[in-house]
C-alpha positions in Angstrom: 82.5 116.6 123.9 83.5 113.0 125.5 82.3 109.9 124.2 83.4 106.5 123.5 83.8 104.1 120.6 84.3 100.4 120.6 86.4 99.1 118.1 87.3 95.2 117.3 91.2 96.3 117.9 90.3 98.3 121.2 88.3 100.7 122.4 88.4 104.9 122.4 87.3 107.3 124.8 87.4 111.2 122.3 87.8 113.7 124.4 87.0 116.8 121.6 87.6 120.4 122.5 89.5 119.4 125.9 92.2 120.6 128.3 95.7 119.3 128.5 95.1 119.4 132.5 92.4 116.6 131.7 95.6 114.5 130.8 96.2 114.1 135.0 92.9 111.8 135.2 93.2 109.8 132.3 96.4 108.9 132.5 97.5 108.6 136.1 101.6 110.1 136.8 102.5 106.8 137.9 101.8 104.6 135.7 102.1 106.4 132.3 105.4 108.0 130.1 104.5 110.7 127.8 106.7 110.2 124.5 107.0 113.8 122.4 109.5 115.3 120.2 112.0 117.8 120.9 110.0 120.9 119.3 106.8 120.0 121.5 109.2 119.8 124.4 110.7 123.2 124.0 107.3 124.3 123.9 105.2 122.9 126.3 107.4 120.9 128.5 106.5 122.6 131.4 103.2 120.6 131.3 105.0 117.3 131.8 107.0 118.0 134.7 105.2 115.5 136.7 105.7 112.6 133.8 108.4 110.8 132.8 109.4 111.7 129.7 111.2 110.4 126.8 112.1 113.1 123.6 112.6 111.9 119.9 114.4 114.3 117.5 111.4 115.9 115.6 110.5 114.8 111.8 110.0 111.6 109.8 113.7 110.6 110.3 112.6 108.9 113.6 110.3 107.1 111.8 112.6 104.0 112.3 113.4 100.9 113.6 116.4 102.3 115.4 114.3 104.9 117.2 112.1 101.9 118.6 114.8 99.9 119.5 116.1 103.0 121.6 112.9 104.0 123.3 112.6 100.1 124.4 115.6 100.0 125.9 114.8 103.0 128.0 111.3 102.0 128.6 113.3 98.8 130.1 115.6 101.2 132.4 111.6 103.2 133.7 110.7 99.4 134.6 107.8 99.9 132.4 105.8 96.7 132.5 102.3 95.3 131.1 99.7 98.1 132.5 101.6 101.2 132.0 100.6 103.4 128.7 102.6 105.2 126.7 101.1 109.0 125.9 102.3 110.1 122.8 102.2 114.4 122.6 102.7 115.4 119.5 102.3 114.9 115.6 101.8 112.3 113.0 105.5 111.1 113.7 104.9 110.9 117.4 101.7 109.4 117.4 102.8 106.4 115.0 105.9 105.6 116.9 103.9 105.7 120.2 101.4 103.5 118.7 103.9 101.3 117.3 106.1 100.9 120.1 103.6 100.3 122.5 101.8 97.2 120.1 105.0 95.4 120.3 106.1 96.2 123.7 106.0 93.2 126.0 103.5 91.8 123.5 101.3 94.9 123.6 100.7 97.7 126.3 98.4 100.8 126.3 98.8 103.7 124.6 96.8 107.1 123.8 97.5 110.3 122.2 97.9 114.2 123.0 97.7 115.2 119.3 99.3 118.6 118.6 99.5 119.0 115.2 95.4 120.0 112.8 96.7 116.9 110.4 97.0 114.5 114.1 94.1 115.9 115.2 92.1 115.2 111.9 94.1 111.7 110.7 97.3 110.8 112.1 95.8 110.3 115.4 92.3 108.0 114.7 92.1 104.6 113.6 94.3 102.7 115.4 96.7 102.7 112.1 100.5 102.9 113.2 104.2 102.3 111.8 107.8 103.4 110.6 109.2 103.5 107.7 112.6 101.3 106.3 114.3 103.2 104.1 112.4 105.2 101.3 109.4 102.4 102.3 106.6 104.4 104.6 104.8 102.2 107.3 106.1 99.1 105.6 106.1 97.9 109.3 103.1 98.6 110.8 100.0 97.5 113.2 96.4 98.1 113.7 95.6 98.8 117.7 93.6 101.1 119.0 94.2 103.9 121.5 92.9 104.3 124.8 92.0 107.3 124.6 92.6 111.0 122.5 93.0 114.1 123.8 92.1 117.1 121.7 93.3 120.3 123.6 93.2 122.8 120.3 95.4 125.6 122.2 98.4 123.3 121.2 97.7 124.8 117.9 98.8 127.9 118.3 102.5 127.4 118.3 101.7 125.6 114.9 103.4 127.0 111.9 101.7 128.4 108.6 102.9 125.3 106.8 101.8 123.0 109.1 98.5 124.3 109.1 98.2 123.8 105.3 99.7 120.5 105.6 96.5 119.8 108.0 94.4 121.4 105.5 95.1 118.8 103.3 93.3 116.1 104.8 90.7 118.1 105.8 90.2 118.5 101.8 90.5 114.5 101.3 88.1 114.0 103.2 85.9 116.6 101.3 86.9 114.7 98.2 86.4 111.1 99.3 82.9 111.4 100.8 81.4 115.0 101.7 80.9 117.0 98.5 79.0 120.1 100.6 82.3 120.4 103.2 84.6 120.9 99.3 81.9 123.7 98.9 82.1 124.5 102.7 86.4 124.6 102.0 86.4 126.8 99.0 84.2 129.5 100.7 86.3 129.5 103.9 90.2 129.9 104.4 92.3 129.1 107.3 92.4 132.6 108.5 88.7 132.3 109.0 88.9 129.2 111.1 92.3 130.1 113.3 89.7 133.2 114.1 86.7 131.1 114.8 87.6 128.3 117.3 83.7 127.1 117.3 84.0 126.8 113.6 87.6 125.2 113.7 86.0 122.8 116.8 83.1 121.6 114.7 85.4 120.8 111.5 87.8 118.9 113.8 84.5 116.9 114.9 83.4 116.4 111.9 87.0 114.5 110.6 87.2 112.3 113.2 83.4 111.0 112.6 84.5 110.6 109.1 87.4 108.7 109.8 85.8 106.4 112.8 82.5 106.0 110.8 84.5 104.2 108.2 87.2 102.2 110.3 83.9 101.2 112.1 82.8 99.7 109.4 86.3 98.2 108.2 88.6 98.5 110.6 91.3 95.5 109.0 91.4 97.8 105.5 90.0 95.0 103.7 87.0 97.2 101.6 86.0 101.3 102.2 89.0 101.8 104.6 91.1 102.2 101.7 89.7 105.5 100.3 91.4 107.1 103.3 95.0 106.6 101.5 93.2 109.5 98.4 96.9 111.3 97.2 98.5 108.7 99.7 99.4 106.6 97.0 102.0 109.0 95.2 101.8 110.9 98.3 104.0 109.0 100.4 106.7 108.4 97.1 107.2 112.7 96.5 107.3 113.2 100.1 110.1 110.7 101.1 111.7 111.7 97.4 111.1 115.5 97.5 111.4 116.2 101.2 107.7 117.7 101.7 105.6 118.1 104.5 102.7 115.1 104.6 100.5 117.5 104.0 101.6 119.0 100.9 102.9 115.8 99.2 99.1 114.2 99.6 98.0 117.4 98.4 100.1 116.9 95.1 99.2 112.7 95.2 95.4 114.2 95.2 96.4 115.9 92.0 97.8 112.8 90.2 94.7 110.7 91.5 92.7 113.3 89.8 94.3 113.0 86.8 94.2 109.3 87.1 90.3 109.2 87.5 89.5 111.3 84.5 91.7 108.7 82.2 90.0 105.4 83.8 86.3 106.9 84.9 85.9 109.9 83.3 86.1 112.1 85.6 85.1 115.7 84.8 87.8 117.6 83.5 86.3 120.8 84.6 86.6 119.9 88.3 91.1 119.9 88.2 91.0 123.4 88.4 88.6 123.8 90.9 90.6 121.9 92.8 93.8 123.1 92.5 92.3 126.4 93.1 91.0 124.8 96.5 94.6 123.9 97.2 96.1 126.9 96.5 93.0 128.6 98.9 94.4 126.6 102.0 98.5 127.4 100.9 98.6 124.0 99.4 101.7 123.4 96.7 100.2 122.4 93.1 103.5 121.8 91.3 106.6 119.8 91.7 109.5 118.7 89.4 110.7 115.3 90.0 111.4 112.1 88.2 109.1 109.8 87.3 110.5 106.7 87.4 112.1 107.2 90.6 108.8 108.1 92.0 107.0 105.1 90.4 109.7 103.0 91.7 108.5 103.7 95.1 105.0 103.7 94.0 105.8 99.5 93.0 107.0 98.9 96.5 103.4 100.2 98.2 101.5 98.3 100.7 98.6 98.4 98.1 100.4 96.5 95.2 97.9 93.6 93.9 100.4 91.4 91.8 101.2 93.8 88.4 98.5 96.6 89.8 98.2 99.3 92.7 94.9 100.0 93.7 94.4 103.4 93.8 91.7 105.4 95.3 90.3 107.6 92.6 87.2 109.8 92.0 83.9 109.6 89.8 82.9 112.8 91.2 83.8 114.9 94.5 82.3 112.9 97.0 82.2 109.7 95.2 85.3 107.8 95.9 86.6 104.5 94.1 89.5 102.2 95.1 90.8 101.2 91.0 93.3 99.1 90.0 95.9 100.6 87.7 98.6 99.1 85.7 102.5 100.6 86.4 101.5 101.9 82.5 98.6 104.0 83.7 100.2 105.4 86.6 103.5 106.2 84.5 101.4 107.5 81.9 99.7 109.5 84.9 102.6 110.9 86.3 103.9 111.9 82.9 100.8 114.3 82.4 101.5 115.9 85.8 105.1 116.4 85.2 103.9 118.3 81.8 101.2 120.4 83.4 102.5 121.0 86.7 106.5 121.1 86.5 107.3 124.4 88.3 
């Protein structure tokens, strides 16, 4: 599937269910530098022999300023100038610095992405989003371009580990909970065996995430209104994560959990539904409980990107499938994180 979308920060050609070999006609050897990580690179570095190539250590560590200043300077030794793009192969991590680095490069060069990862391939990779973190701060520096093109070639996947096909899983299940109630039902019926053994089935679920995602940066691409209910569990997410050393994946997973709890305090959301959901994660190999400390998490929580003055505006749920971006006081979300400390301490 190939088709194109035009964005006010760029446009996207999707290239859905493709071949890495397609990566030869879209992005000429010449004029583009693949950026990957050193696990992609022990896997399939064979396939960029005809690139130039530059490797980041693998993980969020690289998330940094330091890591950009290093990739300029050697983009500045490859002479790379105003219409060369930068390919990023690889995850979440890879995609962001690619993204990142190419916005601020020379005032802003081409980039596109060879996702590698389900969570890339679902999120990470659409939307033109992109940053690195300082410090414990996640994308506190950060842009909004959009790539040239993607490049979905789903036989990366098969090098993936179990965990970082659950961590995928959860934002497959975010977008279930944010605005598709029959793909929950779809979710809780299904596993990931089933769709590692049905590539059709795994295709169309990929498909359907990224029309999710584009249908609502479409609308908003500057996260001024419904772009926001993409950060559901991001919120928290992003604080155990950089606190409690988890996978993306699994940290939303558990900031989905707090939101929950969240939205049945402020809008009465049905307490019968929790368990169905943490069923749901457990189904896809999702963690459910986590002992940390609250105010070192709501520390981080105060120093979001969402904070409005003495609120955070949270995304929470009236029902699954109904999404709601709610301010909540540093009380309610203490008091929030409290309850899920009590119920779900391991």
């Amino acid at each position: 599937m190939h088709y194109t979308i035009k964005f006010p920060a760029g446009q996207t050609e999707y290239f859905l269910n493709a071949n890495y070999s397609q990566l030869l006609q879209v992005a000429p050897v010449n004029n583009a530098i693949i950026i990957t990580d050193e696990n992609i690179h022990r896997h399939y570095g064979h396939l960029f022999t005809q690139y130039r190539v530059l490797i980041i250590d693998a993980g969020e560590s690289s998330k940094s300023w330091e890591t950009i200043q290093q990739l300029a300077e050697k983009l500045i030794h490859f002479d790379v100038h105003k219409t060369s793009v930068l390919v990023g192969v690889g995850g979440g991590v890879v995609c962001d610095i690619t993204g990142f680095l190419a916005t601020i490069y020379m005032r802003g060069i081409a980039f596109a992405f060879a996702p590698t990862t389900l969570l890339a391939m679902v999120d990470a990779s659409i939307g033109g989003k992109n940053g690195v973190n300082v410090g414990l701060n996640k994308n506190i520096l950060g842009t909004i371009k959009q790539p040239r093109f993607i490049l979905f070639d789903n036989s990366f996947l098969e090098t993936l580990s179990d965990e970082e096909w659950s961590s995928g899983f959860a934002e497959v299940i975010k977008y279930a909970c944010i605005g598709d109630a029959v793909l929950f039902e779809q979710l809780s019926q299904s596993s990931i065996v089933n769709f590692q053994n049905n590539p059709a089935e795994l295709n169309r679920l990929i498909a359907s995430c990224v029309m999710q995602k584009n249908r609502i940066v479409l609308e908003d691409e500057q996260e001024k209104n419904i772009r926001k209910t993409l950060n559901f569990g991001h919120t928290a997410g992003h604080a155990f994560e950089t606190l409690c050393y988890l996978k993306h994946g699994h940290a939303v997973a558990l900031g989905m959990i707090l939101s929950l709890i969240a939205s049945e305090m402020v809008l009465d959301f049905p307490k019968d539904i929790r368990p169905k959901f943490t069923a749901l994660l457990l189904r896809y190999n999702l963690p459910v409980q986590l002992k940390f400390e609250v105010e070192k998490v709501l520390k981080i929580i105060l120093h979001d990107k969402k904070r409005n003055n003495e609120f955070i505006d949270f995304v929470l749920l009236k029902d699954i499938g109904q999404s709601v971006v709610h301010p909540l006081s540093f009380e309610a979300i203490r008091s929030a994180l409290q309850i899920f400390l009590d119920e779900y301490q391991p």
